[in-house]
C-alpha positions in Angstrom: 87.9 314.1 76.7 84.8 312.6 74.7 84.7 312.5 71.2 82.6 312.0 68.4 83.6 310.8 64.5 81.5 313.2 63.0 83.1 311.6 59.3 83.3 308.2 58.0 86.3 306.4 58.6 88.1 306.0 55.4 92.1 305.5 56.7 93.7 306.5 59.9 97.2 307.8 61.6 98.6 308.4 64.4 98.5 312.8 65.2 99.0 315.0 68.3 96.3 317.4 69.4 97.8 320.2 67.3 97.2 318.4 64.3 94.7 320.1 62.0 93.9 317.3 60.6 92.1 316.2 63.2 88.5 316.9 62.9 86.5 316.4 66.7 83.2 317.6 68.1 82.6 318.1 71.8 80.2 316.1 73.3 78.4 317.6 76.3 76.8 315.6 79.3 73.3 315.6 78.4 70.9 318.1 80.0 68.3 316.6 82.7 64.8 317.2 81.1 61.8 318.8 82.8 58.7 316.8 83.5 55.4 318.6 84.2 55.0 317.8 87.3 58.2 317.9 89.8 58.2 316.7 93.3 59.9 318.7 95.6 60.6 319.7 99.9 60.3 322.9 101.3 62.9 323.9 103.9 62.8 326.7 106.6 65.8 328.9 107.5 65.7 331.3 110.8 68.4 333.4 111.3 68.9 335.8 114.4 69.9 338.4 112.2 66.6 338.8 110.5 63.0 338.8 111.6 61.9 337.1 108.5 62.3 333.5 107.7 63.7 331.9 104.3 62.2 329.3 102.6 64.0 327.3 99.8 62.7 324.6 97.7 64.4 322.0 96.0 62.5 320.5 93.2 63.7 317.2 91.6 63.4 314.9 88.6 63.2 310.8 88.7 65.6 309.0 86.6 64.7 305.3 84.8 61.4 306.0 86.5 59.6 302.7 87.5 63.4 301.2 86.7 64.8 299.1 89.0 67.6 301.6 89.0 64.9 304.4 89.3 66.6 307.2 91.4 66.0 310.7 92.1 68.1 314.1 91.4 67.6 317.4 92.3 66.7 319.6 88.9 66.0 323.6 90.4 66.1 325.3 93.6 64.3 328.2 94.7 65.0 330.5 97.8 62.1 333.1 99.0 61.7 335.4 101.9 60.1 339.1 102.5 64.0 340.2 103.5 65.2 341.9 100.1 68.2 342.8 101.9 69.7 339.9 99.8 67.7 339.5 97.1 70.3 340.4 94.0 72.6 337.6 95.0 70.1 334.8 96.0 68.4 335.5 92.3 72.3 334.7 91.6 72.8 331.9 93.8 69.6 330.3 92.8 70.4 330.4 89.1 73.7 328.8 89.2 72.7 326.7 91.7 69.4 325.4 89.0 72.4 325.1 86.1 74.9 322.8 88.2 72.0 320.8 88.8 70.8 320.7 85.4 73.7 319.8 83.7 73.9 316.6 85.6 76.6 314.3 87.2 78.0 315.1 90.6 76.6 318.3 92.1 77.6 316.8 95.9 80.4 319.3 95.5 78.2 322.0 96.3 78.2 321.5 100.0 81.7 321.2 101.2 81.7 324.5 98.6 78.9 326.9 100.3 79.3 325.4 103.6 83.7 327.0 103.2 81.7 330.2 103.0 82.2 333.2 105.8 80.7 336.2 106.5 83.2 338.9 107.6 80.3 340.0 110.0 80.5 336.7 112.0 78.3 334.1 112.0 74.9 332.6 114.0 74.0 329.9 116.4 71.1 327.8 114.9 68.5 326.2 117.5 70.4 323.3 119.5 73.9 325.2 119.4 74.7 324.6 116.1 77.1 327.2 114.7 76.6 328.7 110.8 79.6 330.9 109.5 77.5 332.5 107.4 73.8 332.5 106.0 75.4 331.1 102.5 76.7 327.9 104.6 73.3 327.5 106.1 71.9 327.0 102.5 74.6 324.6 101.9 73.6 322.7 105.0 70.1 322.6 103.4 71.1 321.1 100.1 73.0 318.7 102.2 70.2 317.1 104.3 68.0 317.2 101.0 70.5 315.4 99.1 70.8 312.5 102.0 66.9 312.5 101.6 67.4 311.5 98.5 70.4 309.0 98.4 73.0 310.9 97.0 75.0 311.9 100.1 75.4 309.3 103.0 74.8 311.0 106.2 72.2 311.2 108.8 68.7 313.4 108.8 67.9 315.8 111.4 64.9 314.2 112.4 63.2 315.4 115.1 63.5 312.0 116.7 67.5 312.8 116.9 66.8 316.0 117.9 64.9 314.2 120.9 68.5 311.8 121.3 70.1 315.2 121.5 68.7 317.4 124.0 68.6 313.8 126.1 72.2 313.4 126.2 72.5 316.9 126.8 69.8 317.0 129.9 72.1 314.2 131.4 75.5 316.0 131.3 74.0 319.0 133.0 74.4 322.7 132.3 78.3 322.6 133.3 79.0 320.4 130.6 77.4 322.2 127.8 78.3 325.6 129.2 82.2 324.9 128.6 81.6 322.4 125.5 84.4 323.8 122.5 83.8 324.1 118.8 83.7 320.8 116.8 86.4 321.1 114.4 83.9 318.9 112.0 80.5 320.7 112.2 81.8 323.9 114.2 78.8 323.6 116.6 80.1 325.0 119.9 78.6 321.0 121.4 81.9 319.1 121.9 82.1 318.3 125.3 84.1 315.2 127.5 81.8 312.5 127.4 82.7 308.6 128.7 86.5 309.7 128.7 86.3 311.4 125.1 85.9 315.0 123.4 82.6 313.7 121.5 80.7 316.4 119.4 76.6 316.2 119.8 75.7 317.4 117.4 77.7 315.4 114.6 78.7 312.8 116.1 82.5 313.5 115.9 84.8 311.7 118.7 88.6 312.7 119.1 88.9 308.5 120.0 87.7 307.8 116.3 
């Protein structure tokens, strides 16, 4: 734990934690601050089990601006869509969410955290395959490529470029191929299929050879 000497140091010993003699003050992480202006990506969610789209935005602050250690962070995050359906716990989500990020230091925990989440109902198939247990993960997988955008995750963007890769790869193994690929115990995209002698997810990139 950090501590601050809130007195002046006159004589010392040596005390346990009980001690109430000893006289501490909590020191928090400091808060990120606000600017004005924040630059920020917009990101598109479709899901088959609505006919309206979400929309989240990830805003973010610039650390040691014009530093050479300048750097960027995500600060707030908003989530909109005409489906009130879940409105009371996105206003939730987002909230939290805009505190974790706030309070600074690692906030890459928040993937691997909403992307564990499933909805009893069953989940969706995104465009390309991909499988999302629940609409929760999907937002997780959105803080996830916006992070990588930024440098705090190492990963790779879906660009549509690899998109492109994708659907090339998948042209030349045929339909056969795709129509008995298996779940990628990485991703759990139903696009892990035998390629060159090895179960090789597409859409992740995860090989059973390593």
């Amino acid at each position: 734990m950090v501590v601050k000497i809130v007195k002046k140091i006159t004589a010392y010993e040596v005390v346990n934690s009980a001690s109430p003699s000893l006289v501490v003050e909590n020191v928090d992480a400091p808060l990120l601050e606000r600017d004005e202006i924040l630059e920020g990506s917009t990101y598109k969610i479709k899901t088959p089990a609505s006919e309206h789209a979400m929309y989240i935005t990830i805003n973010d602050v610039i650390i040691n601006q014009g530093e050479e250690n300048e750097h960027r962070r995500p600060f707030e995050i908003f989530i909109n869509s005409k489906n009130m359906e879940h409105f009371m716990w996105i206003v939730a989500l987002t909230r939290v969410i805009s505190a974790i990020f706030r309070k600074g230091g690692d906030v890459t925990f928040l993937v691997e955290e909403l992307k564990a989440v499933f909805d009893p109902r069953g989940g969706y198939f995104k465009k390309g395959g991909k499988y999302m247990p629940s609409l929760v993960a999907d937002i997780g997988e959105v803080i996830q490529q916006h992070l990588i955008s930024i440098g705090m995750l190492e990963g790779v963007l879906d660009t549509p470029e690899l998109e492109a890769k994708k659907q090339k790869i998948k042209e030349r193994l045929g339909d056969a191929a795709m129509k008995n690929a298996m779940q990628c115990p990485k991703c759990a995209a139903m696009t892990l299929v035998r390629m060159d002698g090895c179960d090789t997810c597409l859409e992740c990139g995860y090989s059973k050879c390593g």
